[in-house]
N, C-alpha and C positions, 0 to 999 in steps of 0.2 A: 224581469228587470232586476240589477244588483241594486238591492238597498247599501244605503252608506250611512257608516256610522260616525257620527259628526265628533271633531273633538273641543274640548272649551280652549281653545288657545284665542279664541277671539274673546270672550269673556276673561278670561285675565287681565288683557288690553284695554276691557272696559272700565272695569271694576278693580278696587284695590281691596283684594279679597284678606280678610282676619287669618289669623294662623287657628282658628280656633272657630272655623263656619260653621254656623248653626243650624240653617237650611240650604239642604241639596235639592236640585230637580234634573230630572231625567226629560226632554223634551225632543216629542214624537211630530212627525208632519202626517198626517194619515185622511187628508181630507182632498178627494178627490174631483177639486173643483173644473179640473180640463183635462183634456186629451193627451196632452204630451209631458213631460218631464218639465220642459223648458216651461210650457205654460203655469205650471203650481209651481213654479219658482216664488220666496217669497223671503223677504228678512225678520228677524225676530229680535223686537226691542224691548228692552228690559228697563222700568225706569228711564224712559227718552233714551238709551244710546242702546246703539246696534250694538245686540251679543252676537248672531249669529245672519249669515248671509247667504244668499244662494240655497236657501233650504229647499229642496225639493221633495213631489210628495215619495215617502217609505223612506226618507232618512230620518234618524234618531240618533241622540247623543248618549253617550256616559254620562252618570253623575255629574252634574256641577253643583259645586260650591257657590250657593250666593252673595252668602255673608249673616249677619245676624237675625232673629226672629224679626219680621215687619210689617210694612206695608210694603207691596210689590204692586206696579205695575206692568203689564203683559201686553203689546201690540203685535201683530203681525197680519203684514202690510205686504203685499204682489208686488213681485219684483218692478219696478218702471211705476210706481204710481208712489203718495203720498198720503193715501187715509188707510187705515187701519182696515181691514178686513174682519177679522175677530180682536177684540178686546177683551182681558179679564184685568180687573182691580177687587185687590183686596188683601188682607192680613192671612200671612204667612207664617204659624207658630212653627218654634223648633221641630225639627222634620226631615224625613226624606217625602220626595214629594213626583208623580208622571202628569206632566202635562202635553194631553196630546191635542192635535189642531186635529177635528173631524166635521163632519159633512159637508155636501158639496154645491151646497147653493140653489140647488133644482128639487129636487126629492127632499130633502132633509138640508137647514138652515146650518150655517157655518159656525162652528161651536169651539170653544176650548173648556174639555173636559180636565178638572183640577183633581188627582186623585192621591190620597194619603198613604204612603207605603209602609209594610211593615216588615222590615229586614229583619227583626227579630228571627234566629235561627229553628226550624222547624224542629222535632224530636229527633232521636237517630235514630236513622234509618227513613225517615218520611221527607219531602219535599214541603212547598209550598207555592199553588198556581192559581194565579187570578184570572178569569175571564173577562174580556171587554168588545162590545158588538159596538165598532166603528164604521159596519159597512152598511151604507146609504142605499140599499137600491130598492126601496117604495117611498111614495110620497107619503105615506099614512104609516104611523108608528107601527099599527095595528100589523099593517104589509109587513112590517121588517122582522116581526117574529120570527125566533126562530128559539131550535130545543140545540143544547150540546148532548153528544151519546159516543159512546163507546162504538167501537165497529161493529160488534152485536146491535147494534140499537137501541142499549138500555141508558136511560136519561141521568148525566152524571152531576153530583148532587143539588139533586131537583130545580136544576137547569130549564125551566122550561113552563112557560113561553120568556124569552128574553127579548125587547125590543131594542130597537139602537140608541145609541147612549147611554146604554146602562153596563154598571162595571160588577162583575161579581164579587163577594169577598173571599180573604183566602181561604182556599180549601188544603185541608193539609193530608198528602196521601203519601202511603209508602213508595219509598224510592223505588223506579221500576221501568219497562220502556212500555211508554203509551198512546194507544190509538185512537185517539179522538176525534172526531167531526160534526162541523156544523149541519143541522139538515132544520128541515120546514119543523114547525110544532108538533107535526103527527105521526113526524120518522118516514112519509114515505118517499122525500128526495133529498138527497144528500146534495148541501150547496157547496158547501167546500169539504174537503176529505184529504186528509196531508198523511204524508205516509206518517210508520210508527217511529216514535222520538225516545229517545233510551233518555231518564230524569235520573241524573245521579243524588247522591245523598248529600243533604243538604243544599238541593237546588232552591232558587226562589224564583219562579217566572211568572210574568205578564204575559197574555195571550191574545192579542188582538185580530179579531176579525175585519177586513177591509176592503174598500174597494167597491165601483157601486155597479160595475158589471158594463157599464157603457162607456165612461171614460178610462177606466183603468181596471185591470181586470177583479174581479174578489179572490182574495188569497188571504192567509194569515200570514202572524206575524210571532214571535215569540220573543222579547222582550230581558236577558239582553241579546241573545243569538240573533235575529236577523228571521227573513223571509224562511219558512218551510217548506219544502216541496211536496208537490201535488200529484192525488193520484184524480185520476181520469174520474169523478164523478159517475155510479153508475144509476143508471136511467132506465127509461122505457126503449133502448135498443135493443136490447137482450131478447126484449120478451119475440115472440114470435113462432109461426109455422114454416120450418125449413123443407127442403126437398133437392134431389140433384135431378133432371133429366134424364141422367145416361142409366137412371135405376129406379125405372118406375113403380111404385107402392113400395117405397119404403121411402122415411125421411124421418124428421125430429123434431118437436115441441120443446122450447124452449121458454125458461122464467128467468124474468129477473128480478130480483130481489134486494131493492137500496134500503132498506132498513137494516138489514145485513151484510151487505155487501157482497151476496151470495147469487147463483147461476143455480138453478137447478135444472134438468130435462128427460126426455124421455126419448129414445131411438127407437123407431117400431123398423125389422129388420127379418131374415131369414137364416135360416141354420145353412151352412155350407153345403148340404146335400140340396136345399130347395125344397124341400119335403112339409118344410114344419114353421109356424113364425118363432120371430127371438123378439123380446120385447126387453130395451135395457132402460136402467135409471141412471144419472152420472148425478153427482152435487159435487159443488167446491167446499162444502161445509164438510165434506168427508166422515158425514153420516149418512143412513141411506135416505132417500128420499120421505120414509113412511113415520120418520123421528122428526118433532118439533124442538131438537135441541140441534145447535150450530157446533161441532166441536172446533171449528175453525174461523170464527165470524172475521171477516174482511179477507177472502180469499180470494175474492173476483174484483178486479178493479175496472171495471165498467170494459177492459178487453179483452184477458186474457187471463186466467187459473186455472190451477191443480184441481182434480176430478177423479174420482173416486168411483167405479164403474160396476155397477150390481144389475143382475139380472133375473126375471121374474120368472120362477118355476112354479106348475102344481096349481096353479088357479083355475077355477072354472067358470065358464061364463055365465056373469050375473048371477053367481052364487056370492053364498058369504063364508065359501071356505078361503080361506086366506092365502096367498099366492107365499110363496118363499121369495126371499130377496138374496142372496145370493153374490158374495163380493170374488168379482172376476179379475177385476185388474185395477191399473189409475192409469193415466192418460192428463191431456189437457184441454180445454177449450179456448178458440182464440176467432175473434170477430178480426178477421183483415180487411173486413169495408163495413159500413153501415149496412150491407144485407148479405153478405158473404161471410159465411162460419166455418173452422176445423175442426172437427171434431177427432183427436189421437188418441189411442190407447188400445191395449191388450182386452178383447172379450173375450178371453176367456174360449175360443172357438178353436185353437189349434194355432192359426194362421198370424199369431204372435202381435205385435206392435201393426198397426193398421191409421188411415184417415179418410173420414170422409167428410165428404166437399159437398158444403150444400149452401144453397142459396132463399131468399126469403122470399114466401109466399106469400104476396100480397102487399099493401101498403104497412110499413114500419107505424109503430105510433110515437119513433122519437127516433135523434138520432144524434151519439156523442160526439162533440165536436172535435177531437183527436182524431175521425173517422172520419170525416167530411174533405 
């Protein structure tokens, strides 16, 4: 969906704004109380007269200018009806100010969250980004936990557990492009995953997570740029035992890994003469498999990534001399159905650039909706 970003030409209309406005507000629609666009249509009154109309949910404004520190009243009212849906009243000090309309009436009560900005310009070279969990989908606050992390997985500052409603303060980090995502409190599934966002210097963003997965999808939002795009969440499709038919006793174990965003597996296979087995490792982390460090954390987007492809020499069975790992080539992996994988790349065996085509053994324990 294109979010729209609203301009105040109807609040000028309303209001006869001071050369000299004291309080600005930024206002967000992020509360997904229906299914359609047309449905979370809604107007937003400002002190009794309509500022804004037709707001639909994921549109948000630029600054407006109110007018002097005060008292403010806040309605917003479903497009076709006449009582207010959410209400805020209250005193407004000099400010910049994000008011966004969230939850959706079913899971989580209809809210307007009032939040205090601070434009003040970060250090140079650092930014400045606030987190806000707008997205409704458990009824129990407890449900809507969730950790922020890095593509690695590690918890970004101390992010976690976050329920909805609740806004982080700012955190101020050096300017840089960053991969962040929402996943459960224990890192082990990633709910939303947006690709990496280059933050230039002296950026100030709001970062809103949304959306309550049944009326409209969950995505973020980034505050003042608009909707960010999504990578494939990855999941328990990855993981599984592959095999082809047309090459019996040989196939490939495969993991996946959403705290990382990593693919790791194992191809059990034969040397070109048929004489001998080949046993390979592949990871998207582009370390070998036997390293608990990720040199590439977010390499696998739940379908397809760069792989890294080592193979096990000199081990002896169930001993504890240590096998060599051994890096032959790279290659990629690419799930093209829920149980159909590619596996390309150079082993290392003569026979150059190579794929094999395998299929899943047995029932999947999950499977990405990009895939379906």
């Amino acid at each position: 969906m294109i979010k729209r970003t609203l301009v105040a030409g109807a609040l000028a209309a309303a209001f006869t704004i001071p050369a000299s406005a004291q309080v600005r507000v930024v206002a967000g629609h992020f509360a997904p109380f229906a299914d359609t666009a047309e449905g979370t249509s809604v107007t937003i009154q400002i002190n009794g007269a309509d500022a804004l109309t037709d707001v639909v949910y994921g549109d948000f404004t630029d600054y407006i200018d109110l007018g002097p520190a005060g008292s403010y009243e806040v309605n917003i009212i479903p497009t076709g009806t006449t009582d207010p849906a959410i209400s805020f009243s209250g005193d407004l000090p000099e400010g910049d100010y994000t008011l966004l309309a969230v939850g959706d009436g079913a899971n989580q009560p209809l809210d307007l969250l009032a939040l205090t900005d601070d434009n003040t310009p970060p250090a140079a070279g650092n930014i400045k980004i606030r987190v806000v969990h707008a997205a409704p989908f458990a009824p129990t606050l407890e449900g809507t936990n969730v950790s922020i992390r890095t593509a690695g997985g590690d918890v970004v500052g101390g992010l976690n557990p976050v329920p909805f409603g609740v806004a982080s303060g700012y955190l101020e980090l050096p300017a840089a492009t960053y991969d962040l995502k929402v996943a459960t409190p224990d890192g082990s599934v990633n709910l939303i995953d947006p690709l990496p966002v280059p933050l230039g210097d002296g950026a100030i963003v709001t970062v809103i997570a949304n959306g309550d997965g049944v009326n409209q999808s969950i995505g973020i939002d980034a505050l003042p740029v608009g909707s960010l795009p999504l990578r494939v969440p990855v999941d328990a499709t990855a993981t599984g035992v592959f095999f082809n038919p047309a090459t019996p006793g040989q196939g490939a174990q495969i993991l996946g890994f959403p705290r990382q965003n990593r693919a790791l597996g194992f191809v059990y296979s034969f040397d070109t003469t048929g004489t001998n087995q080949a046993w390979y490792h592949f990871d998207t982390c582009n370390t070998d498999t036997s390293s608990e460090t990720c040199a590439t954390p977010g390499g696998f987007d739940g379908i397809t990534g760069a792989i890294t492809i080592y193979r096990s020499e000199g081990g002896v069975f169930n001993d504890a001399t240590a096998a060599n790992l051994v890096q032959v080539g790279t290659g990629t992996i690419t799930f093209t159905s829920c149980d159909d994988v590619e596996i390309t790349g150079d082993f290392g065996n003569g026979q150059g650039e190579v794929t094999l085509d395998y299929t899943r053994l047995g029932d999947r324990l999950a499977c990405t909706t990009a895939l379906q």
